[in-house]
C-alpha positions as CSV (number, residue, x, y, z in Angstrom):
1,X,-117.0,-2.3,2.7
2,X,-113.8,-4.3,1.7
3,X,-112.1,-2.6,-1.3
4,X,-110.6,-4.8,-3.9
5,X,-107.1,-4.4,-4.8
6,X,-107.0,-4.9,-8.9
7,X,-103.6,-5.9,-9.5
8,X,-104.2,-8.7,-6.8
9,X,-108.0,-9.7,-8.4
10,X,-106.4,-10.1,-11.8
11,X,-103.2,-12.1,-10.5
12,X,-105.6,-14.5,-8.8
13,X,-108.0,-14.4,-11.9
14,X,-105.3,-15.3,-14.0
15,X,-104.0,-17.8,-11.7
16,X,-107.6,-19.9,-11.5
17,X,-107.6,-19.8,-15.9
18,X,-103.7,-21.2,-16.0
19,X,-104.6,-24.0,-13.7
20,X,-108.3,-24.8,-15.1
21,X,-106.2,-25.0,-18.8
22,X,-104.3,-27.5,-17.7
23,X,-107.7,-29.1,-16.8
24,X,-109.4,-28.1,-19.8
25,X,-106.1,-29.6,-21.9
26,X,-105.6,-33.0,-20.1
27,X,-110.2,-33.9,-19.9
28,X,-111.9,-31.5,-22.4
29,X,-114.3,-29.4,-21.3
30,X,-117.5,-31.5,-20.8
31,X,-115.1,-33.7,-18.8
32,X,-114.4,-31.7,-16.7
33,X,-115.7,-30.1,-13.5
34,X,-115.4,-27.2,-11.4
35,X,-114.8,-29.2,-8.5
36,X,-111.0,-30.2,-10.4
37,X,-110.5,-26.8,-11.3
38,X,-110.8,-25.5,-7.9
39,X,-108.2,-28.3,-6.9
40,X,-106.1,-27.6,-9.6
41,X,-106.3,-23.4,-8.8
42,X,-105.8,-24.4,-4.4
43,X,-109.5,-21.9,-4.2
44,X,-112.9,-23.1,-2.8
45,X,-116.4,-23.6,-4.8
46,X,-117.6,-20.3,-3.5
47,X,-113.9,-18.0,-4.6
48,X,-114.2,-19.4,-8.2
49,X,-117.8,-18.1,-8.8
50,X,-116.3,-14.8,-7.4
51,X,-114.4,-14.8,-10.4
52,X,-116.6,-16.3,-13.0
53,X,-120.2,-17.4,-13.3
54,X,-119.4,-20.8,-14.6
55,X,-117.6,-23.5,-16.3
56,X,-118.0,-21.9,-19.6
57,X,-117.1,-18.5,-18.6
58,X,-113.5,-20.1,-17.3
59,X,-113.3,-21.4,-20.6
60,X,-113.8,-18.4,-22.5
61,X,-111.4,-16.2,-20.0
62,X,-108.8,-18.8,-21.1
63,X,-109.1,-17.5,-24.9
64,X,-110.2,-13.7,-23.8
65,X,-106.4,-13.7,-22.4
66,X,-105.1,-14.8,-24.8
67,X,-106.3,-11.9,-27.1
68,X,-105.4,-9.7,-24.4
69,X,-101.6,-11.2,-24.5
70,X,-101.3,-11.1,-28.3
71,X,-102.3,-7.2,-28.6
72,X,-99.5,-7.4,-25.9
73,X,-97.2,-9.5,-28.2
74,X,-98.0,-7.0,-31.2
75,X,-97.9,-3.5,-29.5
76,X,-94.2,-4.5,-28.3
77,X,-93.1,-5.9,-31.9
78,X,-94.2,-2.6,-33.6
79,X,-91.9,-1.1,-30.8
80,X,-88.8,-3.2,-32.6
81,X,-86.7,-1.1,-35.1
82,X,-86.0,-3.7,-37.5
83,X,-89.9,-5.3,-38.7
84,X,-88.3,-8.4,-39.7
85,X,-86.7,-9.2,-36.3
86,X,-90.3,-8.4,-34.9
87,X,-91.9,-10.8,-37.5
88,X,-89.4,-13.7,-35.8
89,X,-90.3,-12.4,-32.4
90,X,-94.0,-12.7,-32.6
91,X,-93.8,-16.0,-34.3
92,X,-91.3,-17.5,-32.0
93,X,-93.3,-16.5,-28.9
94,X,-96.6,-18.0,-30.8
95,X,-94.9,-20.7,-31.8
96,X,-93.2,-21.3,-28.1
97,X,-96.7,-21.7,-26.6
98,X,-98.4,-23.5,-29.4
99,X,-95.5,-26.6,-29.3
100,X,-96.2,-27.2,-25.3
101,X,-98.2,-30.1,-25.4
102,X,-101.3,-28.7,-22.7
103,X,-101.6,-25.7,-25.2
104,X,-101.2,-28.0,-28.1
105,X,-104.4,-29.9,-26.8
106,X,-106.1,-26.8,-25.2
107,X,-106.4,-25.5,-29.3
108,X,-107.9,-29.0,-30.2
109,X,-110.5,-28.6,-27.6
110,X,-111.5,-24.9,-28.5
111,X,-111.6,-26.2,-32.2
112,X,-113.9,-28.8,-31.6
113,X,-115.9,-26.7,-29.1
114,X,-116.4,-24.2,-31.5
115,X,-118.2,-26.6,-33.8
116,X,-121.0,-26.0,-31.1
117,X,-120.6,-22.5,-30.0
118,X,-120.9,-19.8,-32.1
119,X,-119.8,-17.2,-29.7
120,X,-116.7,-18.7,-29.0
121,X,-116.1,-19.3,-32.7
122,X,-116.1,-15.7,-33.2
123,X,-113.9,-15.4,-30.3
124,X,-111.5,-17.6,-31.6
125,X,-111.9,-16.0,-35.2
126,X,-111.4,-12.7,-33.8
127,X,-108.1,-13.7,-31.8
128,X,-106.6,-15.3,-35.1
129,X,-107.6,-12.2,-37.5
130,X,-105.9,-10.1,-34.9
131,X,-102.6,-12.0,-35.1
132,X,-102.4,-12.2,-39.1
133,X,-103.5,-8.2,-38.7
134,X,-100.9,-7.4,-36.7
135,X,-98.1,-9.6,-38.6
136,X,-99.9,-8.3,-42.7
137,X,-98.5,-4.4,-40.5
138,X,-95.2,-5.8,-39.8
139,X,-94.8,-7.1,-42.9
140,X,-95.9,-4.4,-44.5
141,X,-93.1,-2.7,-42.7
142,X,-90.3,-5.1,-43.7
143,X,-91.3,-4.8,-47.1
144,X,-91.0,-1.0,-47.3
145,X,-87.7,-1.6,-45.6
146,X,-86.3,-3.7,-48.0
147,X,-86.0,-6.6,-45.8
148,X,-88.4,-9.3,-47.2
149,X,-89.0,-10.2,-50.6
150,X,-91.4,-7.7,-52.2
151,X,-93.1,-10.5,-54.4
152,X,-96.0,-11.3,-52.0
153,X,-98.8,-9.5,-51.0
154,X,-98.5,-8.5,-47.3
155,X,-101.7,-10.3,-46.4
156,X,-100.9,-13.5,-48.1
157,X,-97.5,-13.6,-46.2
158,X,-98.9,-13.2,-43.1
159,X,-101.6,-15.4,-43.8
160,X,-99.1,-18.2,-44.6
161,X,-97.1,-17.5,-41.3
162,X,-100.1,-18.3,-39.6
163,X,-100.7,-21.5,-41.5
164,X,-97.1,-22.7,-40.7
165,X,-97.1,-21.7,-36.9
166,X,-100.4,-23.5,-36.6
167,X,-98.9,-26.8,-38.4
168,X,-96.8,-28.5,-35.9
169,X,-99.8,-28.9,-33.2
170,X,-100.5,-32.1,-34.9
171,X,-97.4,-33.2,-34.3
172,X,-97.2,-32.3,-31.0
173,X,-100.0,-34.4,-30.0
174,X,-99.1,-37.2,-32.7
175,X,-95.0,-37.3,-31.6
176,X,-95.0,-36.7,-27.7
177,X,-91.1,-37.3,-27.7
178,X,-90.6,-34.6,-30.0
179,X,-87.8,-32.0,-29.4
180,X,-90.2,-28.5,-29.4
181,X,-86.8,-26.4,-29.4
182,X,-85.0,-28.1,-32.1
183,X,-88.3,-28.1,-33.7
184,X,-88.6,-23.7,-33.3
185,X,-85.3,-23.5,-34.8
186,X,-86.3,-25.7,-37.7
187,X,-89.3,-23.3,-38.3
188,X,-87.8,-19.8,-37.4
189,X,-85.1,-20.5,-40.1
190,X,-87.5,-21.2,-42.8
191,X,-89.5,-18.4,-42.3
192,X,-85.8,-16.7,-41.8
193,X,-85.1,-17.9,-45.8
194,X,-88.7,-17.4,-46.8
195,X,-88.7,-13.8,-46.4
196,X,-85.6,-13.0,-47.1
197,X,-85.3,-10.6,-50.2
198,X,-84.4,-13.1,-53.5
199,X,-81.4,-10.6,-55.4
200,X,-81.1,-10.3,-59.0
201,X,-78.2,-11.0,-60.4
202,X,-77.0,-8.9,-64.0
203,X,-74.9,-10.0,-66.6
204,X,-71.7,-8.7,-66.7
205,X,-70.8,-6.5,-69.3
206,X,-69.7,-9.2,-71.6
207,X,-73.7,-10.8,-71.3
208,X,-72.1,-13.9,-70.2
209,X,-72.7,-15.2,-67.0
210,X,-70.4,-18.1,-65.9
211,X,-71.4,-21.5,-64.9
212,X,-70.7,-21.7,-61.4
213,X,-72.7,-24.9,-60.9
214,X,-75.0,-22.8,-58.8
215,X,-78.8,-22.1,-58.7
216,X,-79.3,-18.2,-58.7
217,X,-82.6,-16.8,-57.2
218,X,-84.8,-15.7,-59.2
């Protein structure tokens, strides 16, 4: 009997889901058929049912990797020294993927397939729960540090990085000539100033402060 070599069955596995998410991304998933997947992957009829059942079950694999690459993503931030540094980190690589325009459509796709599939929308549910987990602990961290603002809750913060990561896919789709690095910069230094601890400034021992013309924090 012919042993399987794992490393090699997941390569290939992973292989067949990049290339049917590009097919997934460019004719939705009722659109499109096995038959163009199997183009798109270079494999026959009969090696993609080796892999998966059907249609469907490519199309969840593409979002049961994705949970498997942001425990991933996490388990390596928690791994960073400074938690604010890992905060950037995870949203920049999140943020990387969400602002290429096949994974900007792929999300649309999923969203409006999970209008009809419950199973999937607890998929989905679970992968973005994990994420804002995952970033209320690194927060949480940064916080204790001393390197965020204190003023938040962790889980709203993290809550609201989420909501900002997810907000450029519109745009994405909407803009197609726009720049998605100059864009991730925009972003990263926003949430850079966001979290950034707001100082108190005290009086001087005269109780005057002097008009500098400047706004403090606070």
């Amino acid at each position: 009997m012919r042993t399987v070599d794992p490393a090699k069955h997941e390569a290939k596995r992973r292989a067949i889901l990049d290339a049917a998410a590009g097919c997934f991304a460019m004719k939705g998933f009722e659109k499109t058929t096995t038959a163009e997947i199997c183009r798109a992957a270079g494999i026959s009829t009969g090696s993609l049912f080796h892999y998966f059942p059907n249609k469907r079950a490519v199309f969840v694999g593409i979002f049961e990797q994705d949970a498997d690459e942001t425990a991933a993503l996490l388990a390596a931030a928690e791994q960073i020294e400074d938690p604010g540094e890992a905060i950037l980190q995870v949203i920049t690589h999140v943020s990387e993927q969400l602002l290429h325009p096949v994974i900007a459509k792929l999300v649309l796709e999923v969203a409006a397939q999970c209008s009809r599939d419950a199973d999937l929308a607890r998929l989905i549910q679970g992968n973005d729960r994990a994420l804002r987990d995952g970033l209320v602990g690194l927060v949480t961290r940064a916080v204790d540090a001393g390197r965020i603002d204190p003023g938040f809750a962790p889980k709203t913060v993290a809550s609201w990085l989420v909501a900002l990561v997810d907000a450029p896919l519109s745009r994405v789709i909407l803009e197609p000539d726009l720049d998605p690095a100059a864009e991730l910069a925009v972003m990263k230094e926003l949430i850079a100033r966001f979290l950034r601890p707001v100082l108190s400034i005290s009086p001087p021992a005269g109780g005057r402060v002097p008009d500098t013309g400047e706004i403090s924090p606070g």
